[in-house]
C-alpha positions as CSV (number, residue, x, y, z in Angstrom):
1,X,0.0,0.0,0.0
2,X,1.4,3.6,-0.8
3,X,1.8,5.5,2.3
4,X,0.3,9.2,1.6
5,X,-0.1,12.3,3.0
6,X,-3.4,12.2,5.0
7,X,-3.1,14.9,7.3
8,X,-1.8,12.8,10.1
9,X,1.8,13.6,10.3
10,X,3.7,14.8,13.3
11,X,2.2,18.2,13.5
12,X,-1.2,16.7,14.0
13,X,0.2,14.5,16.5
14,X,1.1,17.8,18.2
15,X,-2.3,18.6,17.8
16,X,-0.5,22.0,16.4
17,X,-2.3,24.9,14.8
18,X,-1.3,27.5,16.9
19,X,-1.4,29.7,14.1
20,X,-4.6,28.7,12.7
21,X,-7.4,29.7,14.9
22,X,-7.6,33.1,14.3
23,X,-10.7,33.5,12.4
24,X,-12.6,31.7,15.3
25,X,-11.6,34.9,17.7
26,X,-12.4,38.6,17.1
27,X,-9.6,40.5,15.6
28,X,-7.5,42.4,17.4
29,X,-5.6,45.9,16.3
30,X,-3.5,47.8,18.4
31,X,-1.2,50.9,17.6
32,X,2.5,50.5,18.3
33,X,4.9,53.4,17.3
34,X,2.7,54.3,14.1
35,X,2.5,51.2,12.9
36,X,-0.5,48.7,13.8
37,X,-0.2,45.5,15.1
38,X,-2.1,42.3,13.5
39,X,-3.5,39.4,16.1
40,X,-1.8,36.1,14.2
41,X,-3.0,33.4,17.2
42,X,-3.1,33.2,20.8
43,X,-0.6,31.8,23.6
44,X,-2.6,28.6,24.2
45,X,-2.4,27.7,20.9
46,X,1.1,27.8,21.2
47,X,1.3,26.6,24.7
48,X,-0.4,23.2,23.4
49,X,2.1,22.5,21.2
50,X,5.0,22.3,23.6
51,X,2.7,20.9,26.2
52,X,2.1,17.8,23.6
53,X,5.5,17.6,23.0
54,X,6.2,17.2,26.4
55,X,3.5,14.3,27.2
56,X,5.2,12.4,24.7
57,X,6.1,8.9,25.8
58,X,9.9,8.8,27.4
59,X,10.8,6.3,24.3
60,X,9.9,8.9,21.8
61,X,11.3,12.0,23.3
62,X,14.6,11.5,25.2
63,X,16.8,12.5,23.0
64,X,14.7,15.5,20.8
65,X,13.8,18.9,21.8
66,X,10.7,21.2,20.2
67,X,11.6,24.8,18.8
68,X,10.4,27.2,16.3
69,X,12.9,29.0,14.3
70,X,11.6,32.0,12.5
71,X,12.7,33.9,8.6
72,X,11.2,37.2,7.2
73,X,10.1,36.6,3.7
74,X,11.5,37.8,1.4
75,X,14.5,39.1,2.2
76,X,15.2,36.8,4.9
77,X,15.6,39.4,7.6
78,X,15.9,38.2,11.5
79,X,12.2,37.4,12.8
80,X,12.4,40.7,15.5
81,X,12.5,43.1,12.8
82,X,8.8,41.5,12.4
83,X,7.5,42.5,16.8
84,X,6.2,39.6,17.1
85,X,5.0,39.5,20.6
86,X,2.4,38.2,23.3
87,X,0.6,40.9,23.9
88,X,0.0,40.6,28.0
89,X,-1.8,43.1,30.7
90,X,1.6,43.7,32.1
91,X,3.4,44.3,28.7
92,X,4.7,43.1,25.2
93,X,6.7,40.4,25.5
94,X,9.0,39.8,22.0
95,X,9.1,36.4,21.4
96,X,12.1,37.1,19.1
97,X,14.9,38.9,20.4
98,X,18.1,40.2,18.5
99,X,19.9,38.1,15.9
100,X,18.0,34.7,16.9
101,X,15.8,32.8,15.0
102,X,14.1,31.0,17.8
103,X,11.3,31.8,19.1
104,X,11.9,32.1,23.1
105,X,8.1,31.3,24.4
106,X,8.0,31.6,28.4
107,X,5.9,29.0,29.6
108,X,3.6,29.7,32.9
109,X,0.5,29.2,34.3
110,X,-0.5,32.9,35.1
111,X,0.2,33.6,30.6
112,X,-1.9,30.1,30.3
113,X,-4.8,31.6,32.4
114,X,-4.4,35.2,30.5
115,X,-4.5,33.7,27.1
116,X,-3.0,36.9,26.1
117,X,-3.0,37.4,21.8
118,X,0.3,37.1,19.6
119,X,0.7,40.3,17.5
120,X,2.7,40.6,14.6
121,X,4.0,44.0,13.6
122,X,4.6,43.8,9.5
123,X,3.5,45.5,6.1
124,X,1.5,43.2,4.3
125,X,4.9,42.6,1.3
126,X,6.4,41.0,4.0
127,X,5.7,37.5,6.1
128,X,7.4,35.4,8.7
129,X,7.6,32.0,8.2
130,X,8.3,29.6,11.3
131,X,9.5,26.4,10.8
132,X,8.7,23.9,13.6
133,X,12.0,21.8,14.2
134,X,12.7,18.6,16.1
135,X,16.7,19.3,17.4
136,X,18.2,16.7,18.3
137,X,20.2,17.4,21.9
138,X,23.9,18.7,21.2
139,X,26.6,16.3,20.5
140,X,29.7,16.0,22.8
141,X,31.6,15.8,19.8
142,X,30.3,17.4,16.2
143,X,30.2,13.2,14.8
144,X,27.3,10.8,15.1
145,X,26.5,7.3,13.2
146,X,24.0,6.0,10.6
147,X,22.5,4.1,13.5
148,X,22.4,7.1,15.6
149,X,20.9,8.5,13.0
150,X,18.0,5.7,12.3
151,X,17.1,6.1,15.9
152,X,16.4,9.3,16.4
153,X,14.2,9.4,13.1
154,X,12.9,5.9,15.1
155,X,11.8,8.3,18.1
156,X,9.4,10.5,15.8
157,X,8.0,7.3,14.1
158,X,7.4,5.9,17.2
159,X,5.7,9.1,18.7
160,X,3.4,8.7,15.5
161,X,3.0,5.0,16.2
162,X,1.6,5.6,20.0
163,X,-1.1,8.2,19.0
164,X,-2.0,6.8,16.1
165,X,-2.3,3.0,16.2
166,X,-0.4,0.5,14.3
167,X,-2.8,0.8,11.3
168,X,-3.1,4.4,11.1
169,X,0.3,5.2,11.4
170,X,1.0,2.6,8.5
171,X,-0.1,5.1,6.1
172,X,1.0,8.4,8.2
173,X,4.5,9.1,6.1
174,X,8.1,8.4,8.4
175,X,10.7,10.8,9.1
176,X,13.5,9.5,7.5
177,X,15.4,12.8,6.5
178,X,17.7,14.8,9.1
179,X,18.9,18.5,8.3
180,X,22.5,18.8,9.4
181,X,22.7,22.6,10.0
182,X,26.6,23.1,9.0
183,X,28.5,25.5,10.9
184,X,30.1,28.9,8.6
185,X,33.8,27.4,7.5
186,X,32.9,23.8,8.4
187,X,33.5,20.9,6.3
188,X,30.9,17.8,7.0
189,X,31.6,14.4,5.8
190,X,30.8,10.6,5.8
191,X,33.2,8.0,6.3
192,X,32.2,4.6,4.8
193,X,34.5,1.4,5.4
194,X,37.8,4.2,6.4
195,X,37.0,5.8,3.6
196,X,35.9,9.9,3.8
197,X,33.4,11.5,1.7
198,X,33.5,15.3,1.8
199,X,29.5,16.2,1.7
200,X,29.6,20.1,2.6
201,X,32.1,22.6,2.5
202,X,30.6,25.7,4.1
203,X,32.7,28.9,2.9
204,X,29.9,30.6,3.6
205,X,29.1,33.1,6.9
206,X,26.5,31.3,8.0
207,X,25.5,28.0,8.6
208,X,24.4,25.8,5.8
209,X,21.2,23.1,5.9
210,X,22.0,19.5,4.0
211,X,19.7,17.3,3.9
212,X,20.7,13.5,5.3
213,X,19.1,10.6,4.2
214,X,21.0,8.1,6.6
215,X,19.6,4.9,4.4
216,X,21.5,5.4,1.6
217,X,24.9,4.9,3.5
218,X,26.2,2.2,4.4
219,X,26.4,0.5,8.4
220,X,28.7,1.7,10.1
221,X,29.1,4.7,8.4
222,X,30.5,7.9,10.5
223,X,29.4,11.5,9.6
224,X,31.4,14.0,11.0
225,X,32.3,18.0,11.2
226,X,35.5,19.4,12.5
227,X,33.4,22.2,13.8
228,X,30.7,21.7,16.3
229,X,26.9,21.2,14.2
230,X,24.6,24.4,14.5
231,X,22.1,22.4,15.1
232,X,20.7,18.7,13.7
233,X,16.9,18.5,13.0
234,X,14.7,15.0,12.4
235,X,12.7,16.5,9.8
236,X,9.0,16.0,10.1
237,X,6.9,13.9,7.9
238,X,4.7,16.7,6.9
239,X,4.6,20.2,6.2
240,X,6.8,21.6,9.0
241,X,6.1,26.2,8.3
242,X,3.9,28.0,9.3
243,X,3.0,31.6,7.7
244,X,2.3,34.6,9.8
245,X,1.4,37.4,7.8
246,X,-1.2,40.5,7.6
247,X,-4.4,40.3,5.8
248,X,-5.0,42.6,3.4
């Protein structure tokens, strides 16, 4: 049987639409520094995500992290230039901050009860895209294995497995792509039998995203970096961005 895309990847196992509620609620526009503000979704429906994340069963979770890393399109500008914020009764607070493109959500039971609105501050030409990523945790050293590999892509399958059912999840897609986020003047390789295989060669200033199918290497095989890995992401097996943007 073809497995196919039915909806019933990881993000609905996250039960995530944080984002996609906001039709159901009253709109919300509020001035800041000339410019107005759009309501793009809410805290809970951001809160469930990380909540559901974190309810996952120990074998499917131990080694993986949730995070949301943001982009301004098109010019691919850091997500602050955007004021994307939870709007609270005792303040804004930016849930992007500087040069970073994670989203830093604070977590507590006095915002859960608020509920307060996430605003986006943008002209309608421009959007920020989020992308929901599964990091693995940091390496001691920048290397891992194929079979290191398998299993973490093993963790999310498995996660899909336990709130699905054995015959739903039979035609939910697997993760079996990682991005390796390469660090700026990195090289990345793959040794196979002794043998190294130079797969990126980032002369570039910042890092670089290749895409790692482990299956088509060998076992045993060794991929490694002789600079630390930006980050390493199980990608999901289903769309994994989000839009915020201003209706016209």
């Amino acid at each position: 049987m073809k497995k196919t895309g039915i909806g019933m990847g990881l993000l609905a196992v996250l039960l995530v639409a944080p984002f996609s509620s906001v039709s159901a609620e009253p709109e919300e526009t509020v001035t800041v520094t000339g410019q107005h503000a759009m309501r793009v979704g809410s805290y809970k429906g951001i809160y469930r995500v990380y909540d559901r994340f974190d309810r996952l069963p120990d074998k499917a979770g131990k080694n993986l992290s949730l995070h949301f890393l943001g982009d301004i399109l098109p010019d691919h500008a850091v997500p602050s230039e955007a004021r994307v914020v939870l709007h609270a009764k005792e303040g804004d607070i930016p849930l992007f901050v500087g040069q970073d493109r994670e989203m830093h959500f604070p977590r507590s039971e006095a915002l859960l009860a608020e509920n307060p609105p996430v605003l986006l501050t943008l002209p309608s030409n421009r959007k920020v895209q989020l992308e929901l990523a599964i990091e693995v945790d940091p390496l001691p050293v920048p290397s891992f294995t194929k079979e290191q590999a398998v299993g973490w892509m093993g963790e999310i399958n498995a996660a899909i497995r336990d709130f699905f059912g054995v015959i739903l999840a039979f035609l939910a897609p697997d993760a079996h792509r990682l991005k390796i986020d390469v660090a700026p003047g990195a090289r990345f390789e793959a040794v196979e039998n002794g043998t190294p295989r130079l797969l990126v060669d980032n002369q570039g200033a910042v890092p670089y995203t290749f895409i790692l199918r482990p299956q088509d290497y060998q076992n045993g095989t060794v991929f490694r970096s002789d600079r630390p890995f930006s980050m390493i992401r199980v990608k999901i097996p289903t769309d994994e961005f989000f839009t915020l943007k201003r209706k016209n």
